[in-house]
N, C-alpha and C positions, 0 to 999 in steps of 0.2 A: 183435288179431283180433276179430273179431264176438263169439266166445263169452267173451271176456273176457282176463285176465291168462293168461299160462304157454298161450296157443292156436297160436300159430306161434312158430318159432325161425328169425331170420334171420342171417345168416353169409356169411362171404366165401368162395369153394370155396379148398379143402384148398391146403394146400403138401405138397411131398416131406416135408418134415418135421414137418408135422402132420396128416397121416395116420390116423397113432394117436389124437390127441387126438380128432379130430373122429369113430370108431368109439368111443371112450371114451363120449365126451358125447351120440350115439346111444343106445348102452344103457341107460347111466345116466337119461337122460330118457326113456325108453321112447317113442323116435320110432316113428311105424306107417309113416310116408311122407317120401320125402327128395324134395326138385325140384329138378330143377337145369334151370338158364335160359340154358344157354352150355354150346357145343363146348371139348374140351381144348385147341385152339391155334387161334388164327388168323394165317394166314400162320404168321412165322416165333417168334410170340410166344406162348408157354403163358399159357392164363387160366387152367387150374386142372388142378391136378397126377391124373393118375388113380386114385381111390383102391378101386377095386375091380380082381379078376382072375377069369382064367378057371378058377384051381383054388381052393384054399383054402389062404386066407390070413392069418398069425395078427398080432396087434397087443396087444401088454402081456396077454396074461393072455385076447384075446377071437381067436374064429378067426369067418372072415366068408368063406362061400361062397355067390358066384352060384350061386342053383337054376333059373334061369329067365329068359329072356329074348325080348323081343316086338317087334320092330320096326316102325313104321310107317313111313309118309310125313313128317309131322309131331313127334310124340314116340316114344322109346321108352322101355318098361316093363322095371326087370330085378326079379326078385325076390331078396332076401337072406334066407340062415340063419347070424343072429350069436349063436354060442354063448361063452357062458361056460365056460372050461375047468375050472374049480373047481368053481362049483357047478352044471355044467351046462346051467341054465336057457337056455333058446331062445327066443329073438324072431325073427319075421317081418317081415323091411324093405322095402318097395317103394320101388323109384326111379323117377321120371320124369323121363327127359330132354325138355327141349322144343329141337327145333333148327332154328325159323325164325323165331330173334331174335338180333340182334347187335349189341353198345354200345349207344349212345343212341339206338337207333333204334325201332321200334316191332314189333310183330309182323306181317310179314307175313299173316295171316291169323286175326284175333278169332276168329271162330266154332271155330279149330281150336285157341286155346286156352282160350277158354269149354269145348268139349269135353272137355279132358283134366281141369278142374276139377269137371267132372260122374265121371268117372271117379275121380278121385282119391277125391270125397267118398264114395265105395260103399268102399271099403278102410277108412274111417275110421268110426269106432263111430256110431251116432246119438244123437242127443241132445234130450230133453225138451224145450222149450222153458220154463224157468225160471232165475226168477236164479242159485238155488243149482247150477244144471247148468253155465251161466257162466260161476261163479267155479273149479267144481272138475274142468273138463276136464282127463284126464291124462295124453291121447296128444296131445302135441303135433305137429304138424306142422311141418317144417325145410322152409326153403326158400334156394338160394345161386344166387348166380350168380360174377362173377369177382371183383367188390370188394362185395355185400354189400349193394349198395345203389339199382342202376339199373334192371335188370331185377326184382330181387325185389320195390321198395317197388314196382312198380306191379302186381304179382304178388297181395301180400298186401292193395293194397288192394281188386284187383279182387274177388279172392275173397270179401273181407271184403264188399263193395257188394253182390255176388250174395246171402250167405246173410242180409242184410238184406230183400233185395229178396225171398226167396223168404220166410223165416221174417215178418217183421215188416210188410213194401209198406211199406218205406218206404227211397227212397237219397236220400243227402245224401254226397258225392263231396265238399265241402268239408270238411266237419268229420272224415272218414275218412283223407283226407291231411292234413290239419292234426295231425291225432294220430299219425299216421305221423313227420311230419315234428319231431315234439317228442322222439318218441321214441330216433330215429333220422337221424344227418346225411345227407342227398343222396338219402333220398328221394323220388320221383316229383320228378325235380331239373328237368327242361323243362317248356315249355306245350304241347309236342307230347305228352309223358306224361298229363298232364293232361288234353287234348282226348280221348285216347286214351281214358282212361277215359269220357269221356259219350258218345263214340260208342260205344264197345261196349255199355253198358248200356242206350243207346236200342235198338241193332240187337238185341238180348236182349229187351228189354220193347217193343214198338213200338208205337206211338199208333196208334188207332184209335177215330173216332167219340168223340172227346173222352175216351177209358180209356185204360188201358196194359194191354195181353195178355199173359201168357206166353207163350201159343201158341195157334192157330187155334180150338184147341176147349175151351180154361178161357181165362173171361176175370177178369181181376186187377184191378184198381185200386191202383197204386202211387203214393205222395206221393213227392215231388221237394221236397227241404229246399232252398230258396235261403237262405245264407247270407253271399255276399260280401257285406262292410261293413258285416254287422250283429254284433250282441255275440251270445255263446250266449242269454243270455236273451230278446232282442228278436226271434230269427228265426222269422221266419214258417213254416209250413207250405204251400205250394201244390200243392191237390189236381190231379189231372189231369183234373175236370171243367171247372174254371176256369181251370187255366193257360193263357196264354200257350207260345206255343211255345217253346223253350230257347235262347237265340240260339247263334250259332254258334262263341264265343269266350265264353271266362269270364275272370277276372283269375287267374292263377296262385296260389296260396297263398304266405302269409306265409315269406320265405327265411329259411333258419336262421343265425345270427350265429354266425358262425365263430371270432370273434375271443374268443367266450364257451366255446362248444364246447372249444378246445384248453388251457381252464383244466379240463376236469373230461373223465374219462376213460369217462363214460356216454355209451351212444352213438357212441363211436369203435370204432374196429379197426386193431387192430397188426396188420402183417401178419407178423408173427413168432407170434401167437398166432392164428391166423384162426377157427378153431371155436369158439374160446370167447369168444362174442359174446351179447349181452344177449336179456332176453326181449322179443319185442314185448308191450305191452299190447291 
């Protein structure tokens, strides 16, 4: 994530039988916001088990009742009260469901999930812009969809582009999945996810007059890291007074070696354990 280590948590959604695990690993990391990127079935096949209900519901030791619930067009919002039955203590959990995205395909409508990301970050604390804020964020953000990897990596790296682009003006879509993709297997895994991301963030910052705007009435100036087929240390910076325009196809990012992957267990997901899945950096 932008702000650094321990900033989002990515996962596969819940089995029937881990359920529990993944309300466990909710409290314990003191998630503020859960996302989920996928309907419970399609057709006749479960992508992810439902792990909320309409009364209260208890799980090893934690009881977890919907307080609240928002429907839209696009996403809906539920709210959770997960208490601790021992020592009482109370967290407040928000879900967002996003439901006009399915498999490998792409989001029917950017701006309706730019939006919900504008939304999400108002639930989530603020934070300084400093290294030390960075390193010591401590409400992470969860994000799943059915295997942990298709919908979410382009999930986390959009997010991650936007609070560059807004905290720093500066995206570089290369080096964000690159580290996505180091992180994590099957990550923004097409060039269609990939396109996806420079179109949304052009439709987000759009040229104008040789700048890039946020919007009609603040104007920005955001740098555009071009990085295909250069080392981290040789790549260039191109401002958007002098850029060229972005062509319409970039080269995919570097694919991850599979054959290396299934020697080390970083990275992967059982699906016998699906919540307990690594941190992204």
């Amino acid at each position: 994530g932008y702000w650094g280590p321990k900033a989002m948590i990515a996962t596969q959604g819940p089995l029937q039988e881990t359920i529990s695990d993944f309300w466990q690993m909710v409290f314990q990391r003191k998630v503020k916001v859960i996302v989920m990127l996928t309907e419970l079935k399609e057709g006749d096949q479960e992508l992810c088990a439902q792990y909320w209900g309409e009364g209260k519901q208890t799980y090893d030791g934690l009881e977890v009742q919907m307080a609240d619930v928002n429907s839209g067009p696009s996403y809906t919002i539920r709210a959770f009260d997960v208490t601790h039955l021992k020592t009482k203590e109370i967290q407040k959990v928000y879900q967002y469901q996003y439901h006009k995205w399915s498999g490998c395909d792409v989001p029917e409508s950017p701006k309706d999930l730019v939006s919900m990301i504008v939304n999400i970050k108002q639930k989530l604390p603020a934070r300084p812009v400093t290294e030390d804020s960075r390193r010591a964020r401590s409400v992470p953000l969860l994000v799943h969809c059915s295997d942990g990897s298709q919908q979410t990596g382009v999930f986390c790296a959009l997010m991650t582009l936007l609070e560059s682009a807004e905290i720093e003006e500066v995206i570089d879509v290369f080096q964000v999945v690159k580290s996505l993709r180091r992180t994590r297997l099957g990550m923004v895994s097409t060039f269609e996810h990939y396109q996806f991301l420079y179109d949304t963030i052009a439709s987000t910052y759009p040229a104008q007059n040789g700048q890039i705007k946020k919007s009609s009435q603040q104007e920005d100036k955001v740098e555009f890291c071009s990085e295909v087929g250069k080392s981290d240390q040789e790549a260039d910076l191109i401002t958007a007074d002098h850029a060229t325009p972005l062509p319409e196809e970039k080269e995919p990012p570097e694919t991850c070696d599979d054959s290396k992957a299934a020697d080390s267990t970083k990275g992967t997901e059982s699906s016998t354990n699906g919540p307990t899945t690594p941190v992204l950096s």
